[in-house]
Backbone as a ProteinNet text record, in pm:
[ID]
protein_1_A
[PRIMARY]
XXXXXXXXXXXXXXXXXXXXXXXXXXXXXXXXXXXXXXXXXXXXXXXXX
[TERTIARY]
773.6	762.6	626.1	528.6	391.4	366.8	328.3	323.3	438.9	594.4	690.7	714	665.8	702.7	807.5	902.6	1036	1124.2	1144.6	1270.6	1357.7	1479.4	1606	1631	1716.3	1727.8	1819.3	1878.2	2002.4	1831.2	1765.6	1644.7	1566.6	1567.8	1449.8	1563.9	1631.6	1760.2	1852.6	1876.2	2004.8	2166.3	2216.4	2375.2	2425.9	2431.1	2514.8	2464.2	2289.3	2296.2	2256.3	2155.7	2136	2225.5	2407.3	2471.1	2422.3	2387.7	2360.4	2268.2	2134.3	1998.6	2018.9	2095.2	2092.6	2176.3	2302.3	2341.8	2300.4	2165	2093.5	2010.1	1939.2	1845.5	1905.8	2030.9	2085.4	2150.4	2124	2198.1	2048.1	1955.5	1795.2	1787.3	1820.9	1744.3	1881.2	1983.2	2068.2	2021.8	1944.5	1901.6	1776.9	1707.2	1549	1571.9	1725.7	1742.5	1646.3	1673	1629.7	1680.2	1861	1924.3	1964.1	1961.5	1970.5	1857.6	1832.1	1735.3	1736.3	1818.1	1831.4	1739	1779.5	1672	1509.1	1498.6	1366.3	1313	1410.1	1374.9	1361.3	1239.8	1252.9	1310.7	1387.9	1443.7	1375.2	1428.5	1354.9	1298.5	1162.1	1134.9	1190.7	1179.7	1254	1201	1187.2	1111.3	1190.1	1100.6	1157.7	1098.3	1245.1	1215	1166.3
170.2	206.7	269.2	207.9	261	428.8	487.4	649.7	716.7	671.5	739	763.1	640.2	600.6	538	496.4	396.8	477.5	508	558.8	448.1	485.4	405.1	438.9	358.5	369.8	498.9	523	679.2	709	786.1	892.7	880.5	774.9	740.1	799.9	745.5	741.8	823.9	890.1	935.9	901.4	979.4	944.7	890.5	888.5	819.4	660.8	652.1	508.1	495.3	370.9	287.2	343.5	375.1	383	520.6	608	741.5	740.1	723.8	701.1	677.9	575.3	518.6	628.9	691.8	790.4	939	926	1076.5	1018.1	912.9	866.6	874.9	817.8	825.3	1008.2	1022.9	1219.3	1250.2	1239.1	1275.3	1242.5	1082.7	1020.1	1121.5	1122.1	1148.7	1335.7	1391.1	1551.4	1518.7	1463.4	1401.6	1355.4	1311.2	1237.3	1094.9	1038.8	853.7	795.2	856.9	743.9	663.8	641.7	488.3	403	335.4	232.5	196	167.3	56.7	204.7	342.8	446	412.3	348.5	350	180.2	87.2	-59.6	-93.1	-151.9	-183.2	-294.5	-283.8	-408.8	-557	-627	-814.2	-829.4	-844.8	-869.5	-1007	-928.6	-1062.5	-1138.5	-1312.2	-1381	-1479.4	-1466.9	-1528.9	-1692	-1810.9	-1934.8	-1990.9
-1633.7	-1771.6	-1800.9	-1706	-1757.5	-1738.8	-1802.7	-1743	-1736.4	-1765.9	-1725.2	-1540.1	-1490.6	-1371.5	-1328.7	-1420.2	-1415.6	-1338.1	-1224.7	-1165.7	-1141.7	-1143.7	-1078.4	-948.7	-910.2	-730	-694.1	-815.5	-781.7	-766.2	-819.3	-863.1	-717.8	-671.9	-603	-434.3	-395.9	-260.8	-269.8	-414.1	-440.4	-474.1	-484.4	-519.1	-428.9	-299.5	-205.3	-189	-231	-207.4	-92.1	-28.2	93.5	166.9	226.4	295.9	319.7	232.1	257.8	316.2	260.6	362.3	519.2	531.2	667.4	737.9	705.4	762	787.9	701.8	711.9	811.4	831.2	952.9	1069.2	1096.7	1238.5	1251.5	1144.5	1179	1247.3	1207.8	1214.6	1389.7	1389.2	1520.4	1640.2	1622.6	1709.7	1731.1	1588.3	1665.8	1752.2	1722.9	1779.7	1896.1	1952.4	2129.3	2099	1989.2	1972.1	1944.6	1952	1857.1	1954.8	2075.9	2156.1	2225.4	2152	2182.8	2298.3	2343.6	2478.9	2609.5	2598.2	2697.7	2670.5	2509.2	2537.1	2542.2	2573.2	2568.8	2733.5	2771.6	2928.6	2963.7	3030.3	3120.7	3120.3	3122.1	3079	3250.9	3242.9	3363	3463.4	3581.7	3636	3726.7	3683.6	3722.3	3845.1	3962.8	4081.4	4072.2	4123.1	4098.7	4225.9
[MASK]
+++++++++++++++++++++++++++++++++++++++++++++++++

């Protein structure tokens, strides 16, 4: 309210909403070659008993 800073969450994310956001991120990560984690997660080291 102060300053005419009050946005709503349409204003702020848009019309589609949280579901939209998240589907413009994985459109993003999948052109970028990041959308699978596990190529860039290393293997659990393995400890001999």
């Amino acid at each position: 309210m102060i300053g005419g800073y009050d946005l709503s969450r349409r204003d702020v994310i848009g019309q589609a909403g949280f579901e939209g956001v998240v589907q413009k991120v994985a459109e993003l990560e999948k052109s970028l070659g990041i959308y699978d984690l596990a190529s860039f997660t290393p293997a659990p080291a393995q400890t001999s008993q």
